[in-house]
C-alpha positions, 0 to 999 in steps of 0.5 A: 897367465891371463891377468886382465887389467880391468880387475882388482886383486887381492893377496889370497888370488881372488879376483874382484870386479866393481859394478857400483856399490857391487863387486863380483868376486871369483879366483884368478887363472893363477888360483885355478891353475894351482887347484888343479880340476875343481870338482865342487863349489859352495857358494854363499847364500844371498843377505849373508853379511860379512866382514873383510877377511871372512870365508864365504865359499869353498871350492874344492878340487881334486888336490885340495879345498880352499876358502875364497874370502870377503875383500871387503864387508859388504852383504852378499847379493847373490851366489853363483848357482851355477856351478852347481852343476859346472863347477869346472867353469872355475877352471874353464871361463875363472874370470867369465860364468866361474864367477863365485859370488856377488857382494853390495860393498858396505864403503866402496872406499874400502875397495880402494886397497886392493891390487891392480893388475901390475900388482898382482902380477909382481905378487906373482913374480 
């Protein structure tokens, strides 16, 4: 299971990736493993603003759709548009271009309790 270090996690498998004042967010290779073949993603539109907790995209998958929530509040900088058309790059590249959406984080302190990598994986057992 590829869990790379430089990343924060969160209980509901996704990962998080701070630049800043801005995160980018997609599901960790446990996550995509569990979906199986994602068929279709629903990105998030760029100024949506959301609070820690909210559903902001959907993928979906051959056995089953599941939402992918904020972390954190913050506004939505932007959406990965690409997976328009590739959606499989969840499954293929989940922590490379199978990013899922871009957030500015309303207080970066907040971020402070997400997992670390050594977490995530004892979550995972």
């Amino acid at each position: 299971m590829n869990v790379p270090d430089d990343l924060k996690y969160t209980e509901s498998h996704e990962w998080i990736r701070i630049e800043g004042d801005t995160i980018t967010v997609g599901i960790t290779d446990h996550a995509q493993e569990e979906l199986t073949d994602v068929v279709f993603v629903e990105v998030p539109d760029a100024d949506e603003a959301l609070e820690a907790g909210d559903p902001a995209a959907v993928v979906e998958s051959v056995k089953a759709a599941s939402d992918i929530y904020a972390p954190v509040d913050g506004v939505i900088v932007e959406g990965n548009e690409g997976l328009a058309d590739e959606p499989d790059l969840v499954n293929t590249d989940p922590y490379g271009e199978g990013w899922i959406y871009r957030l500015k984080v309303n207080d970066v302190a907040d971020l402070d309790g997400m997992l670390s990598a050594d977490q995530y994986r004892e979550l995972l057992g």
